[in-house]
C-alpha positions, 0 to 999 in steps of 0.5 A: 213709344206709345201714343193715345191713350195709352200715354196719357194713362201711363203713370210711373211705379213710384206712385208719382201723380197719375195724369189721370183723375182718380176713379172708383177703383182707387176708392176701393183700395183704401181709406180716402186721403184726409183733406189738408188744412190751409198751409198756416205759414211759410218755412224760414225763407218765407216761401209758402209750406206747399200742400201736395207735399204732405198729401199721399201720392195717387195710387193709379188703377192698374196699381196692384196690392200686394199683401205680403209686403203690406203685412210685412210693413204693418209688422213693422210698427213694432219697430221705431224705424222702418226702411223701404230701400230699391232703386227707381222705379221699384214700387217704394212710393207706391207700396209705402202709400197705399201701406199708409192711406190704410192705417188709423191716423196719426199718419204725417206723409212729407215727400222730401225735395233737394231744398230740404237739405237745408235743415231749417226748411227740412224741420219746417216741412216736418213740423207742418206734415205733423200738423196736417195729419192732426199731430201739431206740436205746441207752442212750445216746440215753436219753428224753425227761424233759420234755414241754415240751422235748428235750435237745439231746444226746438228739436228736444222739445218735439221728441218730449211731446212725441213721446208723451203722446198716448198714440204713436205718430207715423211719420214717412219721408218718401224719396229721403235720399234727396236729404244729404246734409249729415247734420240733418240725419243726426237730428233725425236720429236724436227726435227718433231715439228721445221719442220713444214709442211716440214715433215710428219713422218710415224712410223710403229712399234710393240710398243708404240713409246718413243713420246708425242702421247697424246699432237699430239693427243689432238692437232688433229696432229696424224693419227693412224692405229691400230690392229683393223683397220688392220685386214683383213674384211671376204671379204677382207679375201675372196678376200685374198684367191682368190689370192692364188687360193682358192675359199672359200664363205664368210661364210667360210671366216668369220669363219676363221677371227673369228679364226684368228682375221683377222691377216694377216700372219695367213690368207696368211700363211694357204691360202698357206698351204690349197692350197696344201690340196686336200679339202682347205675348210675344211683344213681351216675349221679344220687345227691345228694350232700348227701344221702349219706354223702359229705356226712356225711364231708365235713360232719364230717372238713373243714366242723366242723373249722373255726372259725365264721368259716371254716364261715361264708365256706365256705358263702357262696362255695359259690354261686360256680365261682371266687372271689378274697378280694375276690369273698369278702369282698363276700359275708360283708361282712367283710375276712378272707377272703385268710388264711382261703382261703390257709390252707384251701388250704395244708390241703387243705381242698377249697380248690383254688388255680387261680392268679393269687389265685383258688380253686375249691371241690372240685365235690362239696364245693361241691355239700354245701354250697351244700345245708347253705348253703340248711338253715343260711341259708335265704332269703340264697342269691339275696342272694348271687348278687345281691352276686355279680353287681354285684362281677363287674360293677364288675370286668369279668366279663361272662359270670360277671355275667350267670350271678350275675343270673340265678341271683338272678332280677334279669333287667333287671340281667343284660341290662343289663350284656350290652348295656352291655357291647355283647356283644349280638353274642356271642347270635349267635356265639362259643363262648359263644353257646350258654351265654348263650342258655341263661342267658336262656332262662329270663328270664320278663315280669317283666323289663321293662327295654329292655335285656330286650326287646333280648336277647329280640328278639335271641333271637326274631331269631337263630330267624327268628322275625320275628313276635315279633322285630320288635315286641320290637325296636321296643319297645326303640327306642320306650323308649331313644329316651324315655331319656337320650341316652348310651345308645349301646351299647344305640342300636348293639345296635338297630342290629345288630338292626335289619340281621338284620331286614332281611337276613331281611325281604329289604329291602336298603334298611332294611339301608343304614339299619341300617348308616348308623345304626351308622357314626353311632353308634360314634363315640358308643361307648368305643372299649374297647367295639368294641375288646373286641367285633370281632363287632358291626361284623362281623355288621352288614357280613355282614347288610348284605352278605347283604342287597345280595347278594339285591338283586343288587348282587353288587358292593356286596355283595362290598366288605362281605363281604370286609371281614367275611371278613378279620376277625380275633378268633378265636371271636368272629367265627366267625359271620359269617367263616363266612357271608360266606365262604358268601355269597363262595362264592355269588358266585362260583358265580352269576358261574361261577366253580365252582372259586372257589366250591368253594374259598371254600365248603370255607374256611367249612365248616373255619372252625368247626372251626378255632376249636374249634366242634364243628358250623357255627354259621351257615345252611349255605350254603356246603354249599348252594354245594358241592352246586351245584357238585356238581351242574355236575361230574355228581357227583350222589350228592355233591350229595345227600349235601351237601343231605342235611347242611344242614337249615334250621330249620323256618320259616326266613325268610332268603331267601338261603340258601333261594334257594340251596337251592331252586337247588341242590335244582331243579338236582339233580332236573334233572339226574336228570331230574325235571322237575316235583319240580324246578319244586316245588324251586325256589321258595325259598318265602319272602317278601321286601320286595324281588325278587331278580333272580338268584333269579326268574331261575333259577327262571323258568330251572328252570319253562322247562327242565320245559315244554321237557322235557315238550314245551311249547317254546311255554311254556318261551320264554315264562317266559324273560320272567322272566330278567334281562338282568343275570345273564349266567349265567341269559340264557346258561342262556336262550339255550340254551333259546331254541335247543332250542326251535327259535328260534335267532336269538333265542338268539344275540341273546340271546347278543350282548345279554349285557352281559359283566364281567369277574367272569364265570367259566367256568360262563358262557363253556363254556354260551355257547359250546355254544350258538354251536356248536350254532347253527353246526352247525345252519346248517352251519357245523361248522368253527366248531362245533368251534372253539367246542367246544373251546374249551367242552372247555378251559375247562371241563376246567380246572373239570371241568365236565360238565353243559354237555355232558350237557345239551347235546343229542344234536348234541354226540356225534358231534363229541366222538367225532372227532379232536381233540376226542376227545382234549380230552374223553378221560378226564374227560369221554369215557372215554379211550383204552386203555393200549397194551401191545405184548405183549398179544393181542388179545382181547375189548374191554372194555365201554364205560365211562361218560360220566364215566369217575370222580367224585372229591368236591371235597375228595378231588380236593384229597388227590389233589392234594397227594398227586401233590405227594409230601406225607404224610398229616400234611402234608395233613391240615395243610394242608387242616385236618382231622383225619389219619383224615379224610385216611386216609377220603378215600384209602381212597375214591379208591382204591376208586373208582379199583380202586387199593390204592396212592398212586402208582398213584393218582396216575398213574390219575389222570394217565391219567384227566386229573383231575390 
């Protein structure tokens, strides 16, 4: 509450009287309001015609102006019939009279009061504002005799003068929803129809008026002004504030409209409560509402206004975001609530209408009463919930259902309804995922039921937090298996459960289980159920996929994560589309397939975006894969930056992405000559139930690449013992070690040995075939070295691989630089050849360029690419589904990294470097 000065300055947004005397200030915002004559007579009762009603309310000195609803309402002197329609407190009055004290006269102002239903008195009100603003009717249209009824003559003789008059008269009836008599609109009506351009009424009101407002509106005749239109813009808000003294940025003063809805008197009213807070910014940030002069206002002007029955509904739903009659009605126990809520809304009550027979409270109003709700009835709030939650149940709203529960503290009934539900799944992914994690983060021990412990071993499971997770998991089982046997939808959520375990145990075997259990039961669950909840079958083949993937069955594994990556469902399937596109990525990369990684990685990464996820949901390894490839390219900084980008969280348990990392990572340190951080990286520093062939093979690969760096050939063939036979892409990475350890024949045998699929990509025939050549060439036979190294120089062009020829010994150099392969190498791999200009001397040459002449990032190779095939910043933002700006960042480095300023000098430097 305030006191002082301040409340004695406070003066209300719906241009009531200010308390205080006018000032200068108000002077300037319009012509003065022209002095009234002396009230002539009495209305039909005989009571004196009151003279501050026909006078335009003071406008207060912190009372902003604000243009566009000013012009909005001098258009509508094109219309007959003007409409300022909001709810209490949104700045009608106000708007309309400083609107009105700027027109040229013939202006009637009448503020109407509860006495005017009566028709007499109300015509005899119109006819004396009519009179004050120096529009009197004559003799002739007389006055009103009785104030029960208007003679007929009366009403058609003032529309015949209104509508001789060489002027328009505006007439403006503020607050009209206290006019509720139908035979008074329908007077109103036919004076305004039979006055032609004589008259331009202006009704501001709460309510719908008692008018034909659809015929005036399909005939083009009627200018509206409603709630949306007169609330306050965060700039107008801003501007408000500096008013009242307050200096707040617009962010600040958005965040207030947000919660305010731009409501006029809940803006002056806190601006004048903040002005005394020695912090105003963080007053208006954080002020309670329920405990402000906001609350008095709304208490006042809209609750006590309405009968006991009403204030009793309107603090009962106050517990709800959304509410139907139904919904309402299973809250106060009665039947009344679909003509109660029509009518709130139809009054601009803070009732808003959101559709379909569903309305919302106005935020800060719901927040007053849910307060006054707790003071009036205490104790009933959890009640309500309670009531709540079990109609949204019976009616199918789930998320809603789980909030009401929770808010009621009855944790087994919401944990009950998700898994019966089967949306156990939507704790994992979806755009809801974060907001139900956040629903039962505060569920305490005192919920017991299965259903609890399967959400909390959800919970536990989605943090690779085993230790707690497990138990919780078979708790639960422990329990359902003792219950009746048609619990199916629980049975499956163990199931799904029970295969992450897996996947994060390392233990392909109980993730087969996991899956046979599943197929069993969803012939026992509603098809409606898996219908509704696509992410169950989803995550369960992503977790098996994942699990078969670190076994090394890269064939089963790949049948079940391409299933889950064609999945549809949109948001709901975001998780697992997203890392079986990461895991599909991984694949390729260990078959040698970089390109098809890289692609496949790029498609996971933008999954999230796609579907509106403001960051990845899932374990990142598809950044993981990007930085491998990085890593064969040579493009080192980009590798580092991608490693940079995923942080697994501490005390991560799933060994696929940590493999990947710690391959990634060992490959990096390689690369940069850091043998021993290396041999530290590629441990993947996780326990597993089952060995993973492909993950000991190349960490055995990284500690025998250190030994042979450090000068120990003898140790590094002996950690070769590791690598799988299997693993075509680790025994060729063997092989190569076998020969710079001086043991030719053994590589070459290794090579022979390798059993070749026909997944195995690039990565795998370029190595090989560095490896033949170099053992010809050290027998001699440099014709077929050259042979084999052009062929290394083809197919690794294609996939811009260079770290097979940067790795491959100083042997190699002397053969690149001779003719032809040269030319193979010249421009991607070996700096090409000059330019030839025939009008240019010779000179001094250029210094020698480096190795790789220009590293492009894979995704600004893929603007370069569009951008040679003509397409336009928006065609390939489009395309690559990323934002315009992304696409302009990515042009602006290619062009630095290429000295270009201009496309198509890009494009034909990047001709001449063959990177197109």
């Amino acid at each position: 509450m305030l006191g002082g000065s301040a409340a004695r300055d406070v003066t209300l947004a719906e241009g009531v009287v200010s308390s205080v005397p006018e000032t200068d200030d108000n002077d300037a915002q319009g012509p003065a309001v022209p002095i009234i004559p002396a009230v002539p007579c009495a209305d039909p009762l005989g009571n004196p015609l009151l003279r501050t009603r026909f006078a335009l309310p003071a406008r207060p000195a912190t009372y902003l102006r604000r243009q566009r609803l000013v012009q909005h309402l001098d258009q509508a002197l094109r219309t007959p019939l003007t409409l300022v329609n909001g709810a209490a407190g949104a700045g009608k009055t106000a708007l309309a009279a400083d609107w009105a004290a700027g027109l040229r006269p013939p202006v009637a102002w009448l503020s109407v009061e509860v006495g005017d239903r009566r028709p007499g008195v109300f015509w005899a009100y119109v006819l004396q504002a009519l009179c004050a603003c120096g529009a009197p009717a004559s003799d002739a249209v007389g006055a009103p005799a009785d104030a029960t009824g208007v003679d007929q003559k009366l009403l058609a003789s003032l529309a015949a003068e209104l509508n001789d008059r060489d002027r328009p008269v505006v007439l403006v009836l503020d607050e009209y929803d206290r006019v509720t008599a139908p035979e008074v609109a329908e007077q109103l009506e036919f004076v305004l129809h039979h006055a032609g351009r004589g008259l331009h009424l202006v009704l501001v009101t709460r309510t719908e008026p008692l008018l034909p407002l659809h015929r005036y509106r399909a005939a083009g005749e009627l200018t509206e002004i409603r709630a949306a239109e007169l609330a306050f813009t965060p700039e107008e808000a801003a501007a408000l504030l500096e008013l009242h003294g307050l200096s707040l940025p617009v962010h600040a003063a958005r965040a207030l409209v947000d919660r305010t809805r731009g409501w006029a008197a809940g803006l002056r009213l806190s601006a004048l409560a903040a002005r005394e807070s020695a912090d105003p910014e963080l007053y208006l940030k954080e002020f309670e509402a329920d405990r402000s002069m906001v609350a008095d206002f709304l208490l006042a002007e809209v609750l006590k206004r309405q009968p006991q029955e009403t204030q009793d509904l309107l603090l009962r739903v106050s517990v709800l975001e959304r509410f139907c009659p139904d919904l309402a009605d299973a809250l106060t126990l009665r039947t009344d609530a679909g003509p109660i809520l029509a009518g709130l809304h139809r009054d601009n009550a803070f009732v808003e209408h959101l559709g379909h027979s569903w309305y919302q409270l106005h935020a800060l109003f719901g927040e007053i009463l849910r307060a006054h709700l707790r003071e009036r009835l205490p104790g009933l709030e959890p009640e309500l919930h309670r009531r709540a939650a079990r109609w949204l149940r019976r009616h199918g709203f789930l998320p809603e259902t789980l909030a009401h529960g929770a808010a009621a503290g009855d944790w087994d009934f919401a944990a009950g309804a998700l898994i019966d539900d089967l949306a156990i799944g939507q704790l994992f992914t979806g755009l809801r995922s974060g907001d139900l994690t956040q629903v039962f983060s505060h569920m305490g021990p005192e919920a017991r039921s299965p259903a609890s412990d399967l959400v909390r071993a959800a919970h536990d499971l989605s943090r690779c937090d085993l230790d707690r997770g497990l138990p919780r998991l078979r708790h639960a089982e422990k329990h359902l298996a003792d219950d009746a046997p048609d619990l199916a939808a629980a049975q499956l959520s163990c199931a799904l459960l029970e295969a992450l375990a897996a996947r994060l145990t390392g233990c392909p075997p109980r993730a087969e289980k996991a899956a046979e259990a599943a197929d069993a039961l969803r012939w026992e669950v509603p098809e409606h159920l898996l219908n509704k909840h696509p992410e169950v079958p989803a995550l369960l083949l992503t977790h098996l996929g994942s699990a078969r993937l670190w076994a090394g069955r890269f064939d089963d594994a790949r049948a079940a994560l391409t299933t889950v990556a064609g999945t549809p469902g949109g948001a709901s399937t975001v998780l697992p589309r997203e890392e079986s596109m990461g895991h599909l990525a991984l694949l390729d990369y260990l078959n040698g397939w970089p390109g098809r990684a890289e692609r496949k990685a790029l498609a996971a990464v933008s999954e999230t975006e796609r579907v509106g996820l403001p960051q990845p949901s899932g374990s990142g390894i598809e950044r993981l894969v990007l930085a491998a490839v990085a890593v064969d390219r040579h493009e080192l900084d980009r590798a580092q930056a991608l490693l940079d980008e995923v942080a697994l969280p501490s005390g991560a348990r799933d060994p696929v992405p940590a493999a990947g990392r710690a391959l990634a990572t060992a490959r990096l340190l390689l690369a940069r000559g850091r043998a021993r951080a290396a041999v530290e990286a590629a441990d993947p520093a996780v326990s597993a139930a089952v060995a993973s062939p492909w993950a000991a093979s190349h960490e055995a690969l990284v500690v025998s690449a250190a030994h042979l760096a450090e000068g120990r050939p003898d140790e590094a063939t002996e950690v070769l013992q590791r690598v799988s036979g299997d693993q075509p892409a680790c025994a060729v990475e063997a092989a190569a070690i076998q020969l710079a350890a001086g043991r030719p024949e053994a590589a070459v045998d290794l090579l022979d040995s390798i059993r070749t699929q026909g997944g195995t990509g690039p990565a795998v025939t370029v190595r090989a075939a560095l490896v033949r050549a170099r053992a010809a060439e050290e027998t001699g036979d440099t014709a077929t070295a050259r042979r084999l190294v052009a062929q290394a120089l083809l197919d690794a062009r294609r996939e811009r691989l260079r770290r097979p020829f940067l790795d491959a010994g100083a042997w190699i150099g002397p053969l690149l630089a001779a003719a032809p392969l040269h030319e193979l190498a010249a421009g991607w791999l070996t700096p090409g050849p000059l330019p030839a200009r025939g009008d240019e001397q010779p000179g001094p040459q250029s210094p020698p360029s480096p190795l790789v002449a220009v590293e492009l990032s894979g995704r600004e190779r893929d603007v370069l690419e569009r951008l040679a095939g003509m397409m336009s910043t928006e065609e390939i933002a489009a395309d690559l589904y990323v934002s315009v700006n992304t696409v302009k960042t990515h042009l602006k480095s290619v062009y630095r990294k290429m000295a270009v300023n201009r496309r198509s000098d890009a494009v034909h430097r990047a001709r001449d470097l063959g990177l197109l």
